[in-house]
N, C-alpha and C positions, 0 to 999 in steps of 0.2 A: 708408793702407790703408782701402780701404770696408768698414762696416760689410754685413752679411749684408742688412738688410733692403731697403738698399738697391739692392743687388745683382741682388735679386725684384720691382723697379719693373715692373710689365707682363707680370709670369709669370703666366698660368694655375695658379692651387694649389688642387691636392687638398685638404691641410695640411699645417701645420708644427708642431713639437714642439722645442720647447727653447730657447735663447738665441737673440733675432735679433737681438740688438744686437752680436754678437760681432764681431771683425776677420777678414776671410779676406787671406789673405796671397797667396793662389793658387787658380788653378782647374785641375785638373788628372781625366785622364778615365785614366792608367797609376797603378794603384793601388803600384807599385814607386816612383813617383814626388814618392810625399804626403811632406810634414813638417807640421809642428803650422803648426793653423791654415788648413790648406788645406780647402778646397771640392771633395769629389771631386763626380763626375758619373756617374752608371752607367746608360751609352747600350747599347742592343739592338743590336752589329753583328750582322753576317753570320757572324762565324767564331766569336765571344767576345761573352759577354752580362755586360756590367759588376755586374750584380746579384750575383753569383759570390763579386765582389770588394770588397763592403763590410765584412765583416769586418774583412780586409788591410788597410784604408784607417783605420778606427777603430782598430786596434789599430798603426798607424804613424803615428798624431797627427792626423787629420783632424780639423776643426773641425765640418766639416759635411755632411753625404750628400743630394744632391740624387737622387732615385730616383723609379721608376715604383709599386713594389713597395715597402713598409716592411719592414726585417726581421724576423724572430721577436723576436730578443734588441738592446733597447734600450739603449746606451750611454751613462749619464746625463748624461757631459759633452760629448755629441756633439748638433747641431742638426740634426733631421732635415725634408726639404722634400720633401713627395709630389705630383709632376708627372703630369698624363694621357700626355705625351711628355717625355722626355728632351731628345731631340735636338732639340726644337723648344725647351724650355724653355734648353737652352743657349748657343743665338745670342742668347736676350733678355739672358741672365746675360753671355755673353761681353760683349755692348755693353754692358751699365750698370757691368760691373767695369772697362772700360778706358775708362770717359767717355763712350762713345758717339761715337768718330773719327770715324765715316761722318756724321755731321751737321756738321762739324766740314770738310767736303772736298766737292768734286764728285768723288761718285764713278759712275763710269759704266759697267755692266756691256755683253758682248756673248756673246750665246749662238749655239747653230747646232752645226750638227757639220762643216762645215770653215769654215776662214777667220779662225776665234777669234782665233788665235794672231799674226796678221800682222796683222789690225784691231786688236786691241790694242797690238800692238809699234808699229805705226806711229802711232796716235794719240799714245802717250806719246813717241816722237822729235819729232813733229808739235810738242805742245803745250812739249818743252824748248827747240826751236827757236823757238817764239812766245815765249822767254823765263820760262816757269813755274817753279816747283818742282813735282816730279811722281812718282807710284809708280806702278809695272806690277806687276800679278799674273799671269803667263800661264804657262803648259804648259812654255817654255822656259828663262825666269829671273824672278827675281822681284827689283825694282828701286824703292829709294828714291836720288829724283835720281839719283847716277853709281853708288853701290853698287850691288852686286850681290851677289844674298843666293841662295844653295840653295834650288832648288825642289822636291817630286815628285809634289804634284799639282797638276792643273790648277789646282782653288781648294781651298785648306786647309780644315780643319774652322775652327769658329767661334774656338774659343778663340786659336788660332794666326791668322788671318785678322782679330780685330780687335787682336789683337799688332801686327801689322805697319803696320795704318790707324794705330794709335796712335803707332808709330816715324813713321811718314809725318810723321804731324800735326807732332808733337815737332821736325822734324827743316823745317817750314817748307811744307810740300806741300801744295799747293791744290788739285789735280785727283790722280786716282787714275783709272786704266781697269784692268780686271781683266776676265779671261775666268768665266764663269758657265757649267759645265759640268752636265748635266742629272743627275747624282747630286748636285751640289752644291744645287740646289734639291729634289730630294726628301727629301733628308738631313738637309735645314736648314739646310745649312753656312752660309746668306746672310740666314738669318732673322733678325731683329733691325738690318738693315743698313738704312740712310739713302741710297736710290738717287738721282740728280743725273736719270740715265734710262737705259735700257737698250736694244740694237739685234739683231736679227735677221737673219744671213747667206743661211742654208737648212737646209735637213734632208733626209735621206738616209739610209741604212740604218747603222745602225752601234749597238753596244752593247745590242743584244739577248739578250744573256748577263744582263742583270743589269735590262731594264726587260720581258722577255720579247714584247711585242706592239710593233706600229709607233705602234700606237695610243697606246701608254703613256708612249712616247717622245716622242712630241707632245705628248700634255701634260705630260709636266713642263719639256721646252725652255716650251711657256706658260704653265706656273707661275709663271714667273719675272716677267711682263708682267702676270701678273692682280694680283700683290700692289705691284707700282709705285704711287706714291701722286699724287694728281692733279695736284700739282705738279711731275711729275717730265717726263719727253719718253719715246715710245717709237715706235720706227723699226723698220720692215719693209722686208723685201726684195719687191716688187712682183712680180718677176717668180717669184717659188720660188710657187705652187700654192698653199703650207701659209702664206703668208706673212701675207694677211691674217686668216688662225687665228688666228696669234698676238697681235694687238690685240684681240681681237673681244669679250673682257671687260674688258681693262683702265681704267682709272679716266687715266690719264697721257695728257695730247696727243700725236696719231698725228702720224705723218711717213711717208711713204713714198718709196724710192728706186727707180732701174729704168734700166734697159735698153733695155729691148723695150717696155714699158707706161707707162702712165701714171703719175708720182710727183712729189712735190716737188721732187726732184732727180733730175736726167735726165742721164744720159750715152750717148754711146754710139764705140764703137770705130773712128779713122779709120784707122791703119795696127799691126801686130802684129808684130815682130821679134825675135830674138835680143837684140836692144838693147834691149827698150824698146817702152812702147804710147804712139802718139799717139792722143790722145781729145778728144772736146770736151763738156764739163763745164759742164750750164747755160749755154750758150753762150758757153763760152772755148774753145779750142784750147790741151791744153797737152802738153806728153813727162813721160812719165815712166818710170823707172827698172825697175818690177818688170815681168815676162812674163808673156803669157796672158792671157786673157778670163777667165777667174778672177779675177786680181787686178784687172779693171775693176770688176768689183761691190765687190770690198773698199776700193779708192780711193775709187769714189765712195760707198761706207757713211761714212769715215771723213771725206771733206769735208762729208758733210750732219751728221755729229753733230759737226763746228768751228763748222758755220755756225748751227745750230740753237742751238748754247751762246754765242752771237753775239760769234763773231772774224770776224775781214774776208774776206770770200771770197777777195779777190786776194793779197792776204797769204797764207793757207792755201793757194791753191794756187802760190804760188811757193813755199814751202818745202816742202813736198808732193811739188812736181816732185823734187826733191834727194836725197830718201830711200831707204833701200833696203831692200830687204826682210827680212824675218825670218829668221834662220838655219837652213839647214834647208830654207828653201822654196823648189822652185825656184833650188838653188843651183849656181852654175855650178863646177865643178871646175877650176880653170884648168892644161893642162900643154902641155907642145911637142908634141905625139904627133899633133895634126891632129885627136883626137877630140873630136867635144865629148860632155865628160860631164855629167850632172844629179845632183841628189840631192834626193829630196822626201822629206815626210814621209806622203806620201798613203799611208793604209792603210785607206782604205775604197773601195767599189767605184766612189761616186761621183769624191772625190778622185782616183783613177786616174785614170779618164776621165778626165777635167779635162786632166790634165798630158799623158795620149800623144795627146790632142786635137790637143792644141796644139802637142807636138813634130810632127805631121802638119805641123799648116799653115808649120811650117819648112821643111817638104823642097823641095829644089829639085831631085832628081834621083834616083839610086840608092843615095842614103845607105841604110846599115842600121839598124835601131831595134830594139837588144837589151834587152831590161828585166829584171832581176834585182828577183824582188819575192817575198815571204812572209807573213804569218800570224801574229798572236803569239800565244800558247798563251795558255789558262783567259779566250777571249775566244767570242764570235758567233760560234759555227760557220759561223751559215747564209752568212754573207760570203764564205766559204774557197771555192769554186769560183767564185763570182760574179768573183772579183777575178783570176783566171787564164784564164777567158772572155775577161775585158776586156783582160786582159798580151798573150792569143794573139791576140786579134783584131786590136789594133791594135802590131803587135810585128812585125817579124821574125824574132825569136828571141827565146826567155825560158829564161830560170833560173827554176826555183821552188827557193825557200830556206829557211832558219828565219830569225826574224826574232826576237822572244823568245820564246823557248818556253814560260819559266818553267816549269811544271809537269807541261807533258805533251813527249810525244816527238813531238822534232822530224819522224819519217819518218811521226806518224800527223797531225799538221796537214796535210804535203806528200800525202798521198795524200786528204781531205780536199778539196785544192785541185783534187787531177786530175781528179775528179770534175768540174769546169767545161771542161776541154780536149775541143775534140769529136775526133773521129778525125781527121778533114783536117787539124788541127793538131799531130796525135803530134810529127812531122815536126821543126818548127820547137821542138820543149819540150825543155828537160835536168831534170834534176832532182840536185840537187847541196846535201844536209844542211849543211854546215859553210858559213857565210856570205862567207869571208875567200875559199875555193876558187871557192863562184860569181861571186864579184865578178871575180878571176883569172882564170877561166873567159870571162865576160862582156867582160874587157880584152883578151885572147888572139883571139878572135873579130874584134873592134871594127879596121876599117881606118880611116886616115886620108879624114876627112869624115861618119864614121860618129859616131851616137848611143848612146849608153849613160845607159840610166836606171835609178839606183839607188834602188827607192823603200820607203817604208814606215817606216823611223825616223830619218830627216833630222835635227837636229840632236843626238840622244843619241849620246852618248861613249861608250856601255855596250852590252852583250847581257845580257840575266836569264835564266839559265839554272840552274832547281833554286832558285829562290830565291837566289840569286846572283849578281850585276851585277862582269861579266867586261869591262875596257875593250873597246870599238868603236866606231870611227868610220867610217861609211861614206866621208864624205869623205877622211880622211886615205889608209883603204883602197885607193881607190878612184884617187888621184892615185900612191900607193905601185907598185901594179899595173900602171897605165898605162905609168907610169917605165920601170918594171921590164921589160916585154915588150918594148915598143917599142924601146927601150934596146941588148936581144938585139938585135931585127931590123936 
């Protein structure tokens, strides 16, 4: 067990009062959760202000109260630690209680608001096919070598997030790639961490509920890039606008990849299929498995941070070629029905795009393209029409649905969304609350050679509705329905 003081290695302190030579046995931030000897933490959320709850904490055996705020009444056998922040003082406590993992690993974050999730996954298949030990942190699962541990968010708070670098370490892992969500760096969840280096997708409208400006959102995806340390690597997307933003303070040698522009690593697109994109990749020519002009930026992100971390280019991209995409993305629904169906997890305006883009440059003739897309509640309003613009416009038919509603009602998101449908499009729109019906709806429609795209929570098994997580699987749904019509007919 570490002693307290050491635990405070590189904290900012107010003061401290009482024993710091004592054991903390745990860190723990659910004051329901303390036994003797533990180290509460009393973080300023959003809903619940941990301050509240250090009474609770003392009077259920806490060793010691790490706080912003000291309180009235002092616990003579309790240590107390006055922090300017909490939540920034807790990633340094979370790393010096578990060793400090991250120095301990290549660990390599990837921020952006889309693409996190599939640059991440793919890097860690990338790098166990190179032979490594390895853990993923992302949106979708979270992975030490072949386990597979429960996820629910993108990047855990601290205490939980160097728990698992620590399981990694313990467990043999040499590289670690995790997604770095833009709460997670305003929150501090990543503060105290030992970055290898960090990489750049793009940014797009999304999570304005909670950073309010576009402005705010930018910088904290660059928060992430300005605290990189100069031994670290940090890689931009060349061609995103906002791309070279995000190096513009950093301290870590830049890289850039690209497309369309100039970068260290240059790709660009020779043929785009159902199958598969052939690309030539810093002058190879190679196939590879995932769809879209989307996943060329993500491939070629993820062979510059192999080659940048110096594994063999030709090696990475033969095992590269072989991979497949993240669950959820862009996933093909396989059934006899002649339809082809999709399943993404795009639920932002840009994401959209992206994906009925590119189901376009599929069409070879009078296919139809019905898209079943939603909303999730207590999220960005301002997205909610933007994203039924984009379904009507490039769509033949749309379902607008709930998607998770969590807190609010389902029929006042969907009307919310109609707000983007212009009149010329009434026409081609249903609107249909209950998810299972539109999808039904969407299948019942869909003729043989026709498209169906189910997009917005790709690979979650669940609906949150009410604070409550109701099994759903678009895909299974979605193959269920196909069956099921076509079946009749």
């Amino acid at each position: 067990m570490p002693l307290l003081k050491d635990i405070l290695y590189k904290v900012s302190l107010q003061q401290t009062l009482g024993d710091m030579e004592a054991d903390i046995t745990a860190l723990v931030l659910d004051s329901r959760k303390i036994g003797p000897g533990c180290a509460f933490i009393a973080i300023r959320g959003a809903q619940v202000d941990g301050h509240d709850y250090i009474a609770k904490a003392v009077e259920a055996g806490a060793g010691a109260i790490v706080c912003e705020v000291l309180p009235a009444d002092l616990a003579e056998d309790v240590a107390y630690i006055e922090v300017k922040n909490s939540a920034e003082a807790m990633g340094i406590i979370a790393s010096n209680f578990y060793g400090r993992p991250s120095e301990k690993l290549a660990l390599v974050g990837v921020t952006g608001t889309n693409g996190k999730t599939t640059c991440a996954t793919l890097l860690y298949d990338l790098f166990r096919e190179l032979g490594y030990n390895v853990g993923l942190l992302s949106t979708v699962e979270n992975k030490i070598n072949d386990e597979v541990l429960v996820t629910t968010h993108t990047t855990p708070h601290a205490i939980k997030l160097n728990e698992l670098l620590d399981q990694m370490v313990s467990k043999g892992c040499t590289h670690c790639f995790m997604e770095v969500s833009s709460h997670a760096v305003v929150q501090h969840r990543i503060t105290g961490l030992s970055f290898k280096g960090g990489f750049f997708t793009n940014i797009t409208h999304d999570h304005l509920d909670y950073h309010k400006t576009f402005d705010e959102y930018i910088k904290a995806k660059k928060g992430f890039f300005d605290n990189l340390p100069a031994m670290a690597f940090a890689l931009t997307n060349g061609d995103d606008k906002r791309g070279p933003v995000m190096l513009q303070n950093t301290k870590a040698t830049r890289f850039r990849y690209a497309l369309k522009s100039m970068g260290d690593y240059k790709s660009r697109v020779l043929s785009s299929t159902l199958q598969g994109l052939e690309m030539n990749m810093n002058g190879r020519d190679v196939w590879f498995k995932l769809i879209g002009d989307f996943n060329a930026y993500n491939l070629t992100a993820v062979f510059a941070v192999a080659s940048i971390m110096g594994e063999d280019e030709d090696i990475v991209l033969e095992h590269l070629s072989n991979l497949n995409p993240a669950p959820g993305r862009f996933e093909q629904v396989m059934t006899n029905t002649g339809v082809t169906a999709i399943v993404d997890y795009a639920h932002t305006p840009d994401a959209l795009e992206n994906v009925l883009e590119t189901i376009k440059k599929f069409r070879t003739g009078n296919e139809k393209v019905i898209t079943v897309v939603g909303c999730g509640g207590n999220r960005d309003k301002d997205k909610r029409p933007e994203m039924a613009r984009i379904a009507c416009e490039l769509s033949d038919k749309v379902v607008l649905t709930s998607d998770n509603p969590r807190n609010e009602e389902p029929g006042a998101i969907i009307e919310d969304m109609q707000k983007g449908v212009s009149p010329s499009n009434y026409r081609k729109t249903l609107v249909m609350a209950d998810r299972k019906e539109a999808i039904k709806t969407a299948s019942s429609l869909a003729e043989p050679k026709d498209i169906i795209l189910v997009a917005g929570k790709g690979h979650e098994t669940y609906q949150e509705i009410e604070g409550e997580r109701f099994p759903f699987d678009d895909r299974e749904v979605l193959k269920e329905m196909l069956n099921l019509i076509h079946k009749q007919n």
